[in-house]
N, C-alpha and C positions, 0 to 999 in steps of 0.2 A: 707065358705070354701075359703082360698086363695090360687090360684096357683102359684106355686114353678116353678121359669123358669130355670131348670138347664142350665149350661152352663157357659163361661169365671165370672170370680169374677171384672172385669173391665167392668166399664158399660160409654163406654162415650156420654154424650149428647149434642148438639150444640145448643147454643140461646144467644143470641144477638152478634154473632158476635167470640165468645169465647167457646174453649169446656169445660165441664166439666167432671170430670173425678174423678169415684168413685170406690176407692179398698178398698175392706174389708179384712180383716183378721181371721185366723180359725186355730185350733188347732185340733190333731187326734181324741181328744176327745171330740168332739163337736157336735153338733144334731145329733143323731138318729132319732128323732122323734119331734116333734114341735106343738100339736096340732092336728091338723088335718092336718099338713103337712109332709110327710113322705119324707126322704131320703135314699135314694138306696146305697148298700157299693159303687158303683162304683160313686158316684155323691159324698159320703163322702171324698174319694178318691181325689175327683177333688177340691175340696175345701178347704183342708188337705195347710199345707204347714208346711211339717216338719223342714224346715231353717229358721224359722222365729226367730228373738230375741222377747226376751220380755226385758220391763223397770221393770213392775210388773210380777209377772208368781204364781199365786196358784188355788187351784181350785173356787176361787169365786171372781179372777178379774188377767185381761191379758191384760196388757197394752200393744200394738206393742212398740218396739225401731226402729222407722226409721230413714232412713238415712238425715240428712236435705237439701241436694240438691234430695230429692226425684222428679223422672221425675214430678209428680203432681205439684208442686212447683217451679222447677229447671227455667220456663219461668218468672217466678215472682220475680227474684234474682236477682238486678239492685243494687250491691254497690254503695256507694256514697262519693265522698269525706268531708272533714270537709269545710263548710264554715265561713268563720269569719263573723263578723259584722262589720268590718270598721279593710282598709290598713294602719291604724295609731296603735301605741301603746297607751293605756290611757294617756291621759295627766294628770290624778288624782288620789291618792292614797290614803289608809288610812296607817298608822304606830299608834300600840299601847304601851305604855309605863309607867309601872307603874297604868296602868288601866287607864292610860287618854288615849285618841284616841281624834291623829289629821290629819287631813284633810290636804294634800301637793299639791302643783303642780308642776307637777316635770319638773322643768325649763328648764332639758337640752333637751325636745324633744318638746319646744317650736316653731322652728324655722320648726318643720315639719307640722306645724298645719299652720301656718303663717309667713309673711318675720319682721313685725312687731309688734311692743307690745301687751299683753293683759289685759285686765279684767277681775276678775273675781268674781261670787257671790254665795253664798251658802243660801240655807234655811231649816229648818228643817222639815221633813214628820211627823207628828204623826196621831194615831188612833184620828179617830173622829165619835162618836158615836149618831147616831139615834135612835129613839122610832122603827120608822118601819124596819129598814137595820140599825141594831148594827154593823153587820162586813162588812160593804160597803163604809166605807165614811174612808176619810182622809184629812187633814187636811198641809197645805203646809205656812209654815211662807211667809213674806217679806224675799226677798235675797238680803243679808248683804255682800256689796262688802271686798274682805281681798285680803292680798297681800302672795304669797309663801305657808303659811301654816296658819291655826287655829285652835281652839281647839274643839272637837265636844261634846254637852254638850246634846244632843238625838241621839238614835240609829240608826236613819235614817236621811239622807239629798243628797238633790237634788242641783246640781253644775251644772252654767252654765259659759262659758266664751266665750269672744267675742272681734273682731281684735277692739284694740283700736283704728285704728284712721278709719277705715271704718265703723265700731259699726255692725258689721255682726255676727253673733253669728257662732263660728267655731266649737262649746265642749258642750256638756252634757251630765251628767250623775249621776247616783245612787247610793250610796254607804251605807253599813251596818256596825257598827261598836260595837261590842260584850263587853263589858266592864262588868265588874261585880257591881249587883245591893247590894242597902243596905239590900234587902230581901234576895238575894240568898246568899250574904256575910254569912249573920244569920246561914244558910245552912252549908256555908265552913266549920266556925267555930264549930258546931256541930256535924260534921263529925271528925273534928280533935281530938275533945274529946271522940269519940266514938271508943270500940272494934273490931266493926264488919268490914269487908273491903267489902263492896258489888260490886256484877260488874255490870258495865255499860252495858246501853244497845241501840243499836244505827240500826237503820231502815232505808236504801237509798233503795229509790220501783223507778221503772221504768213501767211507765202505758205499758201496749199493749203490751207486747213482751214476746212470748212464748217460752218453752223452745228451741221446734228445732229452728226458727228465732235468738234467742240468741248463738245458738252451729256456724250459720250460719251468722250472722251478726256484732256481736263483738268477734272475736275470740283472739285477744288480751288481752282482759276483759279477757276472758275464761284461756286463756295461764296462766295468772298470778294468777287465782281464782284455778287451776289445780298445776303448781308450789309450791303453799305454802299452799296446803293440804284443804281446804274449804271441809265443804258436800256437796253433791249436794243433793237433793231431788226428785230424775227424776219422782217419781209418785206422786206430788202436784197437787190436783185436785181442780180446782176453787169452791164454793158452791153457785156461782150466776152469773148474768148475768154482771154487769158493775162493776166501782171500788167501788160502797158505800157499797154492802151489803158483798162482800171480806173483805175487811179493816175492816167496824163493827166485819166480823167474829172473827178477830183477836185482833182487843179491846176492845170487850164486851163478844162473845161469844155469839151472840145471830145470827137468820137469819135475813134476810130482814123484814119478817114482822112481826115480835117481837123488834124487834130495832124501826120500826115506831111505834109499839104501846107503847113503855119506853120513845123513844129518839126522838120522830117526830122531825124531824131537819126543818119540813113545820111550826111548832112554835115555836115563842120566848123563849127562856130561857131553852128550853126542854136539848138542850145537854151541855149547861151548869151542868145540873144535869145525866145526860145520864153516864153511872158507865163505863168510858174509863176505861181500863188499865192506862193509865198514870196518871190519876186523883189518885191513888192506891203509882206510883213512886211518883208522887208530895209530896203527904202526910207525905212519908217513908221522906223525904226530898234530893231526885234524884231533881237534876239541871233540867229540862226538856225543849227542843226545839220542833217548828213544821215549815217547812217551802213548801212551793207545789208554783209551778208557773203556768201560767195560771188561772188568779184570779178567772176567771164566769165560769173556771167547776171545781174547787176545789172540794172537796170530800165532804165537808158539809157545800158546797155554791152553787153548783147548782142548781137552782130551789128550794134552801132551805134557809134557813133563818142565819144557821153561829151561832157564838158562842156572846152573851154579854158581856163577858167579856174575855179576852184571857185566852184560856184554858190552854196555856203554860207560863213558868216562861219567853220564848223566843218566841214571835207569830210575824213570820216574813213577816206575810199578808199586812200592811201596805207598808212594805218596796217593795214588788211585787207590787200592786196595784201603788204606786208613779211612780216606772220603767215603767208600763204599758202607764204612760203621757207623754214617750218619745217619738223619734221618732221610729217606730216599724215596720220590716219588718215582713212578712207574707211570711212561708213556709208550705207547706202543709194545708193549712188553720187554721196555728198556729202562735200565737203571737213569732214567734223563734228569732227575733232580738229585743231586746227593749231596745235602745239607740247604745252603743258601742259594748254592751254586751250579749254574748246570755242569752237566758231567761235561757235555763237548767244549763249553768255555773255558773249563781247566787246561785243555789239551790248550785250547789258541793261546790261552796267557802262559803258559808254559812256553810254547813254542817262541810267541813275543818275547818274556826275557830270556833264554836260553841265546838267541840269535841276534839281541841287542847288545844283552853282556857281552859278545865275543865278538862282536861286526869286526872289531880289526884286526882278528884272527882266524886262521882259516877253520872250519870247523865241516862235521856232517852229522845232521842229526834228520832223523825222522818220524813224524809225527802221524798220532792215526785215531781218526772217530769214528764211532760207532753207533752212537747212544742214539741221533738225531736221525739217523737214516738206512741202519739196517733192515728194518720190519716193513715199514709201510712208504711207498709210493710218495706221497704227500710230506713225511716228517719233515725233511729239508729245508721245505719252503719258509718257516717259522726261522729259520736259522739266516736266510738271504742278507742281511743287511750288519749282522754278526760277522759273517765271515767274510762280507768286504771291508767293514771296519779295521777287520784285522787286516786285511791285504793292505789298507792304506797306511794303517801303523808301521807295517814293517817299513813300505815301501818309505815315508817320509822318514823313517830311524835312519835313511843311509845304507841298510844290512843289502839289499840290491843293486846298490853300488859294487859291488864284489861277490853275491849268490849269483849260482845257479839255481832256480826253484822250481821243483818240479809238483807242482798242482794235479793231482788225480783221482783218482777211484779204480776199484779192482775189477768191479764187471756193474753191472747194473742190477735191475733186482729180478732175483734166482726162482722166487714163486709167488700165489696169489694171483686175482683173477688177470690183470694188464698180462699178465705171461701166458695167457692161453688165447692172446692174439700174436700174428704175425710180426706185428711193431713190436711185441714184448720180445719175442723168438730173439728179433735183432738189437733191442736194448741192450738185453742181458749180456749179450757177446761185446758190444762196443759201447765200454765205458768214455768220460771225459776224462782229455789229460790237454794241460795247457804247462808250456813251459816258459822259462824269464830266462833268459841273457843277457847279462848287462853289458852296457856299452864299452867298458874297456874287453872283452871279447871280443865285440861284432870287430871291434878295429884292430885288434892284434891279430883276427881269425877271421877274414869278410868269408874267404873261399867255406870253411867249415860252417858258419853261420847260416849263408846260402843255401848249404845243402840242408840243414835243419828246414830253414824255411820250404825247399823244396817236397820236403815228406810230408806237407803239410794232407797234402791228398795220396798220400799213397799209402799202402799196407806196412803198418809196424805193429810191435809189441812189446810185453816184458823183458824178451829179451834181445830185442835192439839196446831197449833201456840199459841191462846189466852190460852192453861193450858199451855203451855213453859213458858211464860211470865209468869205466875204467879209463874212456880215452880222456875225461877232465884231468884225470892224474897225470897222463903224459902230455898234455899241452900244458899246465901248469907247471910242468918243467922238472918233474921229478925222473931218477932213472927206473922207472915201472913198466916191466914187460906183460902187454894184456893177453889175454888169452880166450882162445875161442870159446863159445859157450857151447860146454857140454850136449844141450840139448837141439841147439844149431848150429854148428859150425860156420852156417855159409851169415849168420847176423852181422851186423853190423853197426857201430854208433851211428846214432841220429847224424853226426856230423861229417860223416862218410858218406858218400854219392853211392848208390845202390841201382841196381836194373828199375826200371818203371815197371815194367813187367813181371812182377811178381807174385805168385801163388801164397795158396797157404801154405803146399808143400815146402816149398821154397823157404819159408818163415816158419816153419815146423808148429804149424798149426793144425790140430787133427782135425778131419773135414766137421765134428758134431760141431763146435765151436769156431768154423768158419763161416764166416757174412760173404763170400766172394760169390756164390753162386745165389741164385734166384730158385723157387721151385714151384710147382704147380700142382695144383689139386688132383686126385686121383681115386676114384671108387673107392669107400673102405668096404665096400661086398666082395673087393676082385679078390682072386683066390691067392694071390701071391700077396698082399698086404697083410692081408690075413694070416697067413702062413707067416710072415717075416712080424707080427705081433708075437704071436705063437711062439715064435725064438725068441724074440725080448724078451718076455717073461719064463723062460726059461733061463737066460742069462743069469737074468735076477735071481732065478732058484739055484742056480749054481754061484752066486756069490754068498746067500745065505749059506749053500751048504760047506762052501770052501771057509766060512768062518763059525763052523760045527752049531749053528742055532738054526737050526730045523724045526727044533723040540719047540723053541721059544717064539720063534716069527711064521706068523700064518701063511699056508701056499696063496697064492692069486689065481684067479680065471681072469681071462679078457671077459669084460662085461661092456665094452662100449668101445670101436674106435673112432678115437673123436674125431682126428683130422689124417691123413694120410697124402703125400706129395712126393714128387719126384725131382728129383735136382736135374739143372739148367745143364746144357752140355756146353764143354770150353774146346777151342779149338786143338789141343794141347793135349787131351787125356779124351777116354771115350766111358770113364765110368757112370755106372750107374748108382744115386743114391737114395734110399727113403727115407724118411721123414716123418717121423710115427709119431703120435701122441695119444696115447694108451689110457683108459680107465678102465680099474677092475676092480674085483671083488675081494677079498674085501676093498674098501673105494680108497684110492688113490689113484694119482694122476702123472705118468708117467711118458718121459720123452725121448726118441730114442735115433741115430743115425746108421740107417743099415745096408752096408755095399751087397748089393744086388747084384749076380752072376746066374747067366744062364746058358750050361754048358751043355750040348747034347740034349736040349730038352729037360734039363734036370737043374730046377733053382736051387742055389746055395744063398747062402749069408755073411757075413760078417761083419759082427756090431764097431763101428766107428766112433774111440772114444769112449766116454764115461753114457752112463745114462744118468738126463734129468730128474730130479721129483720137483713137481710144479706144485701141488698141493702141500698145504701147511699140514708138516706132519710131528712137530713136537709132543704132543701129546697120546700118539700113540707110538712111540719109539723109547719110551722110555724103560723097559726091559733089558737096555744093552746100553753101556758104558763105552762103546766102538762106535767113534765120530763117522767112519767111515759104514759103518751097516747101518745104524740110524736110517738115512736117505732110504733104505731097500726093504728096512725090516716094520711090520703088522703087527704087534704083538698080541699074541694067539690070549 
């Protein structure tokens, strides 16, 4: 039996310093009965919040719409300005012409660098491939002194220059240069003899940043994403915990551990063959780019092995990894400056000419940062006027004249203090994604358009995403048979009309990483809270021990439970779920969704889902080389 502690829906607790502070949300129509837990009209009454918006609102999922300076939050809201990487303009450029691209130095902002002459030398970057680390190594020529300009004859080269007569080195830096290969040429050509006009399809992700953090943090982005019509998707619900098994969601269609059993990215060669989406555009003969900054957490580089051979016609990992040998400042415990240049503006200007170059050909490329918004809450802000810059560069090139553009992020942020409020709980599940259609679609496809527009408020995910991508193929006219995703069957493209009524079951969404339900505060003295901590951390002992480091990660005790709550009951199902959030000893902060059964008097468990870690634990994880025990493991 658990005891129900009527009373206020705000439950605040204080520990380490900081309070935490937990609001749940409820609709008229919500418990009567729970179990064994009964509610009185007038405690229904108390719980009741008849002004509440919703994002989602039907009978089998109720997303809140809060405000994003919500009081929970509103301490945590520290804008930030942009910082540059250096009070100099580059002294180096690239200009393309004719498909040659050469390498300048642009003489007249010589004299800001230095009173006297320079030097300078270039060399070229390329992939250099290992047996053990295929996508680790790179390869750096002899730097070939030129004078004013030369011609660049590899897509990538590292430039240094230096006061001649002191020999001080004044200049360095990275540069990318996009020119069209004899393979994708093959491409052009074949396109131009072809009837079908396919659209393009173009992906800029933004790790960490969740919707309301986005409504709150770039609102400039937002102003201009608002102005020229974009969808928004307010109820995109993550279907995992970090960015591998999100992303997978959307380019295979598979979950986390179905993607490791096809595409183990821990072995050579596996995602090489691993069935991307864009392995699919390739084929069809789409142009394809991929480019992610921050080389050692890359999406299928960390703690994994990467791809043998570039998996894009344009794999701009090389050229990141070379930038990464410059000189590099450290923001948030991010590689954010590397050289002159911030690390996320390499990704936008990347992105920029990769999708200029080829606007009048069909291409799929996608793009991914990290540098500015992983670690901290705030990083973003600095970036706001950056990346509507770029939004308006594309848009004025033309290149959205014929994209599809899909604008997102993978979840929101995973830890730190904003996550040990209730607004944080729901950040983190529901990132921002806003999409572009352009107008020769709306008019050749009003019905499918529509129904985009209509998901506007209803429950989607990654992998609605991956049947979208596949349905772009079959309306642009190709013969492409899609196929259901592995880990939902029942998904569907955004441009397909769907039930309103839709679960997370339904969208194969595990209930820990579901927003549909609401949940309410709950004794953490009662004896079944307690007991079902008791099994989390158990859980967790049994996942250290299933990966034999017993020896090397410390046991836990529950030493604190911080918050404990019971999930909203839907007209549809009668389960019961908890809501744990765990501190122990040694101290971490752990979070956990646990189906609750009581059968003859006798409670069971079973944990739903991964379990959270909301505390920053890098520093004591480093004992083990396993991305996935990190999160779990103390080192003794």
């Amino acid at each position: 039996m658990i005891d129900h502690i009527p009373g206020s829906v705000y439950k605040i607790v204080i520990i380490g310093g900081f309070s935490l502070v937990f609001l749940f949300f409820f609709h008229k129509s919500s418990l009567t009965e729970k179990g064994s837990i009964f509610f009185t009209t007038e405690e229904e009454d108390e719980l009741s919040f008849n002004n509440t918006k919703y994002l989602v609102a039907s009978s089998k999922c109720k997303i809140p719409d809060l405000e994003p300076l919500d009081p929970q939050v509103r301490k945590f809201y520290h804008p930030e300005k942009y910082t540059p990487c250096s009070k100099l303009e580059l002294l180096t450029y690239v200009t393309k012409i004719d498909n040659i691209a050469t390498l300048h130095i642009d003489t007249e902002i010589v004299p800001s660098y230095t009173k006297n002459s320079i030097s300078c030398c270039y060399a070229n970057i390329t992939r250099q491939e290992t047996k053990s680390n295929p996508d680790d190594g790179i390869k750096v020529t002899k730097c070939v002194y030129f004078k004013d300009n030369v011609t660049m004859y590899e897509d990538f080269v590292i430039v240094k220059c230096k006061d001649a007569k002191t020999k001080t080195k004044i200049y360095e830096n990275t540069h990318a240069a996009i020119t069209v290969k004899k393979e994708v040429r093959k491409k052009m050509d074949e396109f131009n003899n072809n009837t079908i006009n396919p659209f393009s399809v173009l992906f800029v992700g933004i790790d960490s940043i969740s919707r309301l953090n986005f409504l709150r943090g770039l609102p400039d982005t937002r102003q201009f994403l608002v102005d020229n019509e974009w969808v928004a998707l307010e109820g995109y619900n993550k279907i995992g915990d970090n960015t591998f098994p999100n992303v997978m969601a959307i380019l295979t269609g598979f979950n986390e551990s179905y993607a490791y059993a096809i595409c183990d990215p821990k072995k050579l060669n596996k995602l090489d063959h691993c069935p991307l989406i864009w392995f699919d555009y390739r084929r069809l003969n789409y142009i394809t780019g991929y480019a992610e900054d921050e080389a050692w957490i890359n999406t299928f580089n960390y703690k994994k092995k990467g791809f043998t051979e570039p998996p894009t016609d344009y794999y701009f990992r090389p050229y990141i990894l070379g930038s990464e040998r410059l000189k590099m400042v450290r923001k948030d415990e991010m590689n954010y400056c590397t050289g002159p240049e911030t690390a996320g503006e390499r990704i936008l200007n990347i992105a920029k000419d990769f999708v200029i170059t080829f606007k009048d050909y069909p291409t799929f490329s996608f793009f991914w940062m990290n540098t500015f918004s992983h670690n901290e809450v705030n990083s973003p802000t600095g970036m706001d006027k950056k990346i509507r810059g770029f939004l308006e560069d594309v848009s004025n090139s033309g290149v959205l004249d014929n994209s599809v553009v899909v604008f997102l992020s993978d979840h929101g942020m995973r830890f730190g203090e904003i996550r040990y409020t209730s607004v944080g709980w729901l950040e983190e599940r529901l990132p921002f994604i806003y999409i572009w259609v352009p107008e020769r679609f709306k008019k050749q496809f009003p019905v499918e358009f529509r129904n985009l527009e209509k998901k506007r408020h209803q429950l989607t995910n990654p992998y609605d995403l991956h049947m979208t991508l596949q349905h772009i193929l079959v309306l642009s006219g190709f013969n492409y048979t899609m196929k259901p995703s592995n880990a939902c069957p029942n998904c569907k493209s955004l441009f397909v009309g769907v039930d309103i009524d839709r679960s997370c079951e339904d969208a194969a969404i595990e209930q820990h990483w579901c927003t549909c339900a609401g949940y309410t505060p709950i004794s953490q003295t009662n004896r079944t809270v307690k007991d079902a901590s008791d099994y989390v951390i158990g859980q967790i002992h049994e996942i250290i021990h299933a990966k034999r480091s017993d020896s090397k990660c410390a046991k836990y005790y529950v030493n604190n439970i911080i918050a404990s709550s019971i999930s909203e009951t839907f007209t549809y199902k009668d389960d019961i779920y908890l809501l744990l959030v765990i501190e122990t000893q040694p101290k971490a902060v752990f979070e956990a969704t646990v189906l609750y059964k009581n059968d003859d008097d006798e409670a069971s468990f079973q944990l739903q889902g991964g379990i959270s870690r909301l505390d920053r634990y890098s520093s004591h994880s480093r004992c083990t080389e396993d991305a996935y025990l990190k999160k779990y493991c103390y080192c003794r």
